[in-house]
TIPAPA-654840 format. One record per residue (C-alpha): residue number from 1; residue in one letter; z, x negated, y negated. Coordinates in steps of 0.02 Angstrom, whole numbers. Last residue first. Layout:
BEGIN
(pt NUM,'A',(Z,X,Y))
...
This chain:
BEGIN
(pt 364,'X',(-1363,-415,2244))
(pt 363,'X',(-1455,-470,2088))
(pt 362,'X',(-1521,-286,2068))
(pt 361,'X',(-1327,-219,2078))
(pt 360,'X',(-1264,-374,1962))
(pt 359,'X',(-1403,-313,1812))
(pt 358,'X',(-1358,-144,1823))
(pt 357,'X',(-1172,-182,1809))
(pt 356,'X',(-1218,-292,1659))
(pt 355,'X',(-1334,-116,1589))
(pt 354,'X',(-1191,-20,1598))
(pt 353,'X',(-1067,-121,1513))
(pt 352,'X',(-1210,-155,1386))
(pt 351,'X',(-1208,42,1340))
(pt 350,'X',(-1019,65,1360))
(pt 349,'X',(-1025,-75,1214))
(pt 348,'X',(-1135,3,1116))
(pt 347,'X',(-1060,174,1132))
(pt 346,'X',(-897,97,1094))
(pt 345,'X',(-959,15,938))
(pt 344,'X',(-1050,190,875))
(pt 343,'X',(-872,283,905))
(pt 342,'X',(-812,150,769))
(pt 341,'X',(-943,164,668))
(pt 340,'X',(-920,383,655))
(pt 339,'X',(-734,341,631))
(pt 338,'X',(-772,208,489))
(pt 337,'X',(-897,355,418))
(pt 336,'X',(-781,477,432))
(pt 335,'X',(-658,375,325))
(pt 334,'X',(-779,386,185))
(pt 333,'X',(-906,212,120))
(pt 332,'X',(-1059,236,170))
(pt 331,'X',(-1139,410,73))
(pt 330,'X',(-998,475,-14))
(pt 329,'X',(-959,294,-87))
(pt 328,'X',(-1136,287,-142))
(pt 327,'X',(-1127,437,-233))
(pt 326,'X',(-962,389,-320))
(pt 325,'X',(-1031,222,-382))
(pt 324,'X',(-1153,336,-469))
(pt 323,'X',(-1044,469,-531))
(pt 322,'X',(-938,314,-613))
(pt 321,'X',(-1098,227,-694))
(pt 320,'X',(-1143,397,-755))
(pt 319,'X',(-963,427,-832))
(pt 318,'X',(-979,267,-923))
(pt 317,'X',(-1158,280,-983))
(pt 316,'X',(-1110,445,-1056))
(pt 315,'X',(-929,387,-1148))
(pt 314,'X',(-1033,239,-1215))
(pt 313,'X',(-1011,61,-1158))
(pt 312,'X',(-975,-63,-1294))
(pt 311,'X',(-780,-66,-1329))
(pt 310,'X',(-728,-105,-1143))
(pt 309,'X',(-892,-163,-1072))
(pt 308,'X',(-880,-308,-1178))
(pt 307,'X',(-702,-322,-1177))
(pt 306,'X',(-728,-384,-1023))
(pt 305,'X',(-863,-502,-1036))
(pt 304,'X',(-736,-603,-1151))
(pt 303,'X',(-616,-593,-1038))
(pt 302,'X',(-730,-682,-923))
(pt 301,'X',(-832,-666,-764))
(pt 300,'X',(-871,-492,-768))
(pt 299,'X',(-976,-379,-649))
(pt 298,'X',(-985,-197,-674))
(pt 297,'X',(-1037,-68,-523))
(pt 296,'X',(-1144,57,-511))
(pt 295,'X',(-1293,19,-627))
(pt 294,'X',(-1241,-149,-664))
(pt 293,'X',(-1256,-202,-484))
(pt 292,'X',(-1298,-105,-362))
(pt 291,'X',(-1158,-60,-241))
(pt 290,'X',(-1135,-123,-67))
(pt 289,'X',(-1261,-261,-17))
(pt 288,'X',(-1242,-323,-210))
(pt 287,'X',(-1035,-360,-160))
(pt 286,'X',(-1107,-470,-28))
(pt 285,'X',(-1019,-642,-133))
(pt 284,'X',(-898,-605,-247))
(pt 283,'X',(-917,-554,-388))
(pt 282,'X',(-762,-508,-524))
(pt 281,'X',(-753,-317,-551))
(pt 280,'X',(-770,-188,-640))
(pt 279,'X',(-752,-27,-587))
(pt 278,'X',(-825,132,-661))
(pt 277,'X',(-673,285,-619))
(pt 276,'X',(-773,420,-530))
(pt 275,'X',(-622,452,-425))
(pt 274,'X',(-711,391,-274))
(pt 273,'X',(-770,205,-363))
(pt 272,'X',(-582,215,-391))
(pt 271,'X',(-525,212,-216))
(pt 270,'X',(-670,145,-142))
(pt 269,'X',(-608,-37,-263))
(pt 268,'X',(-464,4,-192))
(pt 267,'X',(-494,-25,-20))
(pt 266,'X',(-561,-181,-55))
(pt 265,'X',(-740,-257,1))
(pt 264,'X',(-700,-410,128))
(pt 263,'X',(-857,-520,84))
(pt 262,'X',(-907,-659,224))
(pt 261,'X',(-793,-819,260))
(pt 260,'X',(-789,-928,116))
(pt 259,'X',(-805,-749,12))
(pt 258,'X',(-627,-730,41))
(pt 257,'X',(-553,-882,-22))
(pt 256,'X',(-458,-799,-168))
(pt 255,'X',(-435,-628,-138))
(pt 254,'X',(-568,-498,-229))
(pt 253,'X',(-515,-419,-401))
(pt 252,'X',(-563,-250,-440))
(pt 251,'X',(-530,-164,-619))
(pt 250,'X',(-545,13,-644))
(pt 249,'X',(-615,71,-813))
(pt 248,'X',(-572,241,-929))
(pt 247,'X',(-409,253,-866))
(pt 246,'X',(-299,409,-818))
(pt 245,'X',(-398,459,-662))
(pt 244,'X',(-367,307,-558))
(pt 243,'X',(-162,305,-583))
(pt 242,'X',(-205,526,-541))
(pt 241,'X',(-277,469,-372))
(pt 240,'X',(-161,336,-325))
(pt 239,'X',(-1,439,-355))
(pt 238,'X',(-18,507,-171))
(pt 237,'X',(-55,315,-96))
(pt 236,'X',(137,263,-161))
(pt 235,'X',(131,204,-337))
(pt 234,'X',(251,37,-336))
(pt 233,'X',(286,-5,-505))
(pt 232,'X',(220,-4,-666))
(pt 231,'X',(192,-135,-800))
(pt 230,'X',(90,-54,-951))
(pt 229,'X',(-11,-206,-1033))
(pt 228,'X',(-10,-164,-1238))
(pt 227,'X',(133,-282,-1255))
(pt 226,'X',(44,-432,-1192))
(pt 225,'X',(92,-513,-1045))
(pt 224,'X',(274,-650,-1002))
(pt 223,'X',(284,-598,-834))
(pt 222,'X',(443,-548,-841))
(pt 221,'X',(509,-466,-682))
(pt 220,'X',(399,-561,-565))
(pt 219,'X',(275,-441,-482))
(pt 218,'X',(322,-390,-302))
(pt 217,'X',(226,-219,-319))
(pt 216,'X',(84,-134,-392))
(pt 215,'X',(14,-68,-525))
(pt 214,'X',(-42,-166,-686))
(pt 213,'X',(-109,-52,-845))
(pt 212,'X',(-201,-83,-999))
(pt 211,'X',(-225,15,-1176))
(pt 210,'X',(-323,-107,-1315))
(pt 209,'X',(-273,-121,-1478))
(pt 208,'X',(-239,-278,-1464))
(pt 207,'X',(-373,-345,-1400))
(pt 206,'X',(-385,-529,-1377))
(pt 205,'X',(-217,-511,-1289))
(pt 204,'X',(-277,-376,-1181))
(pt 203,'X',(-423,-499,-1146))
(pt 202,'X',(-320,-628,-1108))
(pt 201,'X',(-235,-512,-974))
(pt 200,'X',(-384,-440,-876))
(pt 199,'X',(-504,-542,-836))
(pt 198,'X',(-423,-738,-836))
(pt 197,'X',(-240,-674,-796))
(pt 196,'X',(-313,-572,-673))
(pt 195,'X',(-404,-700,-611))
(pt 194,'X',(-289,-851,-610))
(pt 193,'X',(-159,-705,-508))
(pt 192,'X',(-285,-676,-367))
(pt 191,'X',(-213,-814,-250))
(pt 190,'X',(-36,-807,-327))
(pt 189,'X',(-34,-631,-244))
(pt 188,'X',(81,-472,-349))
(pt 187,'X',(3,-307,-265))
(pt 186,'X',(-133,-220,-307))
(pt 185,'X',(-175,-93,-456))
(pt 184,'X',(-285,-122,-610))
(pt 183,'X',(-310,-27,-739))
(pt 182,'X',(-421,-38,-914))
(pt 181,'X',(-431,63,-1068))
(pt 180,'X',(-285,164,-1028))
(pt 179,'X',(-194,315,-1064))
(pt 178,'X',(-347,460,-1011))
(pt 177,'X',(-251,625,-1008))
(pt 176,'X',(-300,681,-835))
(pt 175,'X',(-462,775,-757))
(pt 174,'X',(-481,754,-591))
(pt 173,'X',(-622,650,-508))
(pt 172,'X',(-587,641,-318))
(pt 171,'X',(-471,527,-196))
(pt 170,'X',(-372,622,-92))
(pt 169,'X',(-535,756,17))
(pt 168,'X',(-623,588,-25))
(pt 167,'X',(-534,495,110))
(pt 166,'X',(-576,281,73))
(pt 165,'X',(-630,160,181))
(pt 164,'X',(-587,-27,218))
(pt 163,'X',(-714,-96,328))
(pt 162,'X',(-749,-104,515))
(pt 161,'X',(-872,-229,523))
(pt 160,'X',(-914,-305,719))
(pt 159,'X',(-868,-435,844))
(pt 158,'X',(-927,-401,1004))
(pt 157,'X',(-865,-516,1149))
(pt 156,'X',(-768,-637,1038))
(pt 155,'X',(-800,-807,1077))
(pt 154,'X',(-700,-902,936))
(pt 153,'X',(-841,-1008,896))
(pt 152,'X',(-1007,-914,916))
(pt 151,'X',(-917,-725,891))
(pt 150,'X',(-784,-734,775))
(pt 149,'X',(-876,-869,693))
(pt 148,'X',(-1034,-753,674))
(pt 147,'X',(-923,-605,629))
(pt 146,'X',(-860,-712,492))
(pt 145,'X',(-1039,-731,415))
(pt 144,'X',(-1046,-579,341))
(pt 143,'X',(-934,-445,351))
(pt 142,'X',(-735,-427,342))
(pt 141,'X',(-633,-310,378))
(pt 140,'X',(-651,-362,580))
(pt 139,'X',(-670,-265,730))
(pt 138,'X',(-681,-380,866))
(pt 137,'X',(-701,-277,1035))
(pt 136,'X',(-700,-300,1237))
(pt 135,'X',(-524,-415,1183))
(pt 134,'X',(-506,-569,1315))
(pt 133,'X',(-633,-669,1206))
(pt 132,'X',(-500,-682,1047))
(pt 131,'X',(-349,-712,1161))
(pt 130,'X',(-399,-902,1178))
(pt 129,'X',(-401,-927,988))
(pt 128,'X',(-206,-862,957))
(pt 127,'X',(-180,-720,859))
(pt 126,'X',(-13,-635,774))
(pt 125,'X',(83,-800,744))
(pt 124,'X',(-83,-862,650))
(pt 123,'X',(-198,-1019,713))
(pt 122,'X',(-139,-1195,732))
(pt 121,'X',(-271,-1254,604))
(pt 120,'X',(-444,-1197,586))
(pt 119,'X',(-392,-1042,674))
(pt 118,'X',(-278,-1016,516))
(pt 117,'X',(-430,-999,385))
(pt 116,'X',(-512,-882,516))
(pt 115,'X',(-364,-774,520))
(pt 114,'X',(-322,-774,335))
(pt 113,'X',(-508,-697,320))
(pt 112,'X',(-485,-585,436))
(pt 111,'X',(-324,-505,383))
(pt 110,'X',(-383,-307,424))
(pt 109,'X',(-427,-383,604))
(pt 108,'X',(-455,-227,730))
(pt 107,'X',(-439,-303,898))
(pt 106,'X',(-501,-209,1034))
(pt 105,'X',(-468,-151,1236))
(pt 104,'X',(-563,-37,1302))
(pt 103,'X',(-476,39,1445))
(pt 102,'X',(-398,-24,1600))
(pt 101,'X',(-254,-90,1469))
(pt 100,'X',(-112,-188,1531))
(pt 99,'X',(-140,-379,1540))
(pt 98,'X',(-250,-361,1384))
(pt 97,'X',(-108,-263,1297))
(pt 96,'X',(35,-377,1355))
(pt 95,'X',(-75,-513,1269))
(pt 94,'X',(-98,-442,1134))
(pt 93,'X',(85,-414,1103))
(pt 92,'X',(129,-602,1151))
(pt 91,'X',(38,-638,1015))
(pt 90,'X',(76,-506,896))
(pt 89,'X',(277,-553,892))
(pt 88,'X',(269,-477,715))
(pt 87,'X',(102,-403,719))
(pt 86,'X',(12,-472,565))
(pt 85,'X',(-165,-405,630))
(pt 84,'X',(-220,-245,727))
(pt 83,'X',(-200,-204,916))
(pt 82,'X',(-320,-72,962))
(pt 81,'X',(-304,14,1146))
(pt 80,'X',(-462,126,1216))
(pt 79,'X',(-494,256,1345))
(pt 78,'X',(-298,244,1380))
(pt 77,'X',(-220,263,1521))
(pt 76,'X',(-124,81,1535))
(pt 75,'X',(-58,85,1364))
(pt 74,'X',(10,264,1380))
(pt 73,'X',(90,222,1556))
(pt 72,'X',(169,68,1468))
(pt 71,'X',(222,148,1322))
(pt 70,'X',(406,94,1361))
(pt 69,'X',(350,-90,1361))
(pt 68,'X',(364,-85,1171))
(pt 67,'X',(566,-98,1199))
(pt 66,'X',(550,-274,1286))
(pt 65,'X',(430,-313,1152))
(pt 64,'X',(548,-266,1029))
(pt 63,'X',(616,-136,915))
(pt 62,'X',(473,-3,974))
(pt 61,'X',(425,149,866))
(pt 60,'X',(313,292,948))
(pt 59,'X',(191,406,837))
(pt 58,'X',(88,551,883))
(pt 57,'X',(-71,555,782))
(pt 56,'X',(-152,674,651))
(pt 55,'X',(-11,812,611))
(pt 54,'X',(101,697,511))
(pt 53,'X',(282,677,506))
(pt 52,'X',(315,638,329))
(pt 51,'X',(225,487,260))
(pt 50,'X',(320,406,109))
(pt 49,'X',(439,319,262))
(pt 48,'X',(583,273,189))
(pt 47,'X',(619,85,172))
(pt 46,'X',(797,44,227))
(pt 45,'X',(759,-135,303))
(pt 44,'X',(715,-198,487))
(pt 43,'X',(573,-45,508))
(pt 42,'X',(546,6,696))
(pt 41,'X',(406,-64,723))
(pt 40,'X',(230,40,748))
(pt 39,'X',(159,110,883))
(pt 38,'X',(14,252,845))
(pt 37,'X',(-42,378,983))
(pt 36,'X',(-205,466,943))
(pt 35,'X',(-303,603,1008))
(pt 34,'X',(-491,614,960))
(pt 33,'X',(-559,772,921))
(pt 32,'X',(-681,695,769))
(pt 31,'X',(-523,773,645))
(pt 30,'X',(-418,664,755))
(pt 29,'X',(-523,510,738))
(pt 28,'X',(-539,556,533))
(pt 27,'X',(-358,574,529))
(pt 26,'X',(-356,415,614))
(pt 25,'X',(-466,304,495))
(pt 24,'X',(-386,379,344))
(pt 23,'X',(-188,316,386))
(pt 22,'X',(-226,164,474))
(pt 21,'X',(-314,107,323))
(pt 20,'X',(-180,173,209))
(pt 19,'X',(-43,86,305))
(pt 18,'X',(-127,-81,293))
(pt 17,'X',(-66,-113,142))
(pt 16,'X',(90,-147,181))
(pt 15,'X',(214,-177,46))
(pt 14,'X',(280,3,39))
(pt 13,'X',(147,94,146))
(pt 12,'X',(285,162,270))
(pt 11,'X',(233,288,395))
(pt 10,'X',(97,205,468))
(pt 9,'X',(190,41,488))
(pt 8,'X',(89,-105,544))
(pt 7,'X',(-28,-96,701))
(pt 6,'X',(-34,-43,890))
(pt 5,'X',(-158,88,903))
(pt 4,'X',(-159,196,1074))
(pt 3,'X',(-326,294,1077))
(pt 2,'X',(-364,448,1225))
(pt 1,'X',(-554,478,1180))
């Protein structure tokens, strides 16, 4: 297929998290023979971009809407045209698009559960509630029952999962100096801040001796932690692997209000899982549908519980419950899978296309 993607920055992944997303599902398009254009924004501050020109996708840059309206032709062409989520001036985007396209036209939601919490209200800047039904496809981050919503009250066509993945040809066991007990990497967000504090920094203060590690960016500059919790800054997606590969457990913490809506399973969470790092993690609800709990993935609800799995799990049982989570990873969870989903989608929808038409020509 001929894709045009209209999303977040590609090129820049400082403070957008969506650039990794992006960044694995269309290398895997493009290794599937796909071609891809990507528009992003031209960036209003002097962030480089930590993604050189790459050899996966054309990209195109637009200052405006006025100035998007150059990749009209492209738009118009394509065999399919995704707009994704937190699009400054996303609304009126979308609606260009569905005005535009002749092609299949989707919405790939990588903020779903924001988006449902703000059709309850006003709804976001990027998405009104009477676009939702123009787009042939809802992909959505998050499973569960959001796609129900997306479908039964918002009216979405198809709504379907299209989670966070993670490229295993990046993310793989390496061996590295281990320098922490326990790591966690995401960016500052009040909404998850109660439970890192709860899971990860009392129990660096209960501990001592314990090695821990925060990654990530927009943190306060003194957060008033422990000693023995390493503060680091941004790691761009490269320094992700080795981050994962120098501590002996991963921590995963799930947005607050997420589970309201479905489970949203994090990209990082892949990330380390990949690396053969054991994660543990706070539950949410779905997380069992993914990885098998205990066995490949650790659930804690306290500091307390945290340590637990800190100073009690042997070397062995560690590394197995890392292999394990791996496994599963490898078998659902890769960048060629979201491709291989995606492709499925637009067979499924071609197929009820088909059979609508089929239906009008025997009513006629």
């Amino acid at each position: 297929m001929n894709i045009v993607i209209l999303g977040l920055s590609i090129t820049i992944s400082w403070g957008n998290g969506h650039a990794t997303t992006y960044r694995n599902l269309v290398r895997a398009l493009h290794t599937n023979a796909h071609r891809v254009l990507f528009l992003e924004r031209k960036p209003t501050q002097r962030t480089a971009p930590d993604l050189g020109e790459p050899d996966f996708c054309e990209i195109g840059t637009y200052a405006s809407l006025d100035e998007l309206q150059q990749y009209t032709e492209q738009v118009r062409e394509a065999d399919m045209v995704i707009v994704g989520s937190s699009l400054a001036e996303g609304n009126a985007i979308g609606k260009w698009v569905i005005e535009t396209a002749r092609g299949i036209k989707a919405f790939y939601d990588l903020d779903a559960p924001a988006t449902l919490t703000e059709l309850e209200g006003q709804g976001p800047a990027y998405l009104s509630a009477s676009l939702i039904p123009a787009f042939d496809l809802y992909l959505s981050c998050t499973g569960g029952p959001a796609l129900e919503l997306f479908e039964h009250k918002y009216g979405a066509r198809m709504a379907r999962p299209l989670y966070f993945s993670v490229d295993p040809t990046l993310y793989h066991q390496e061996y590295r100096e281990i320098k922490w007990d326990l790591g966690y990497l995401g960016a500052y967000s009040e909404d998850r801040q109660s439970t890192l504090q709860k899971l990860m920094v009392d129990a660096a203060a209960q501990w001592p001796t314990g090695r821990f590690a925060v990654a990530g960016t927009k943190y306060p500059e003194d957060m008033g932690w422990p000693g023995n919790i390493t503060m680091l800054h941004h790691l761009t997606p490269a320094e992700h692997r080795d981050f994962f590969n120098s501590q002996r457990f991963a921590l995963s913490i799930a947005r607050a209000g997420t589970s309201r809506f479905g489970y949203t399973p994090s990209m990082r969470l892949f990330e380390a899982a990949a690396c053969c790092t054991p994660v543990i993690s706070d539950y949410w609800e779905g997380i069992e549908t993914l990885f098998e709990l205990e066995s490949e993935i650790l659930i804690t609800k306290s500091a307390t519980e945290t340590l637990r799995y800190l100073r009690e799990i042997c070397t062995s049982e560690r590394k197995a419950i890392g292999m394990r989570a791996r496994r599963k990873v490898m078998a659902h969870h890769t960048a060629a899978h979201r491709a291989h989903e995606l492709e499925t989608y637009v067979g499924e929808l071609m197929t009820l296309d088909t059979s609508n038409e089929e239906q009008l020509e025997t009513i006629n």
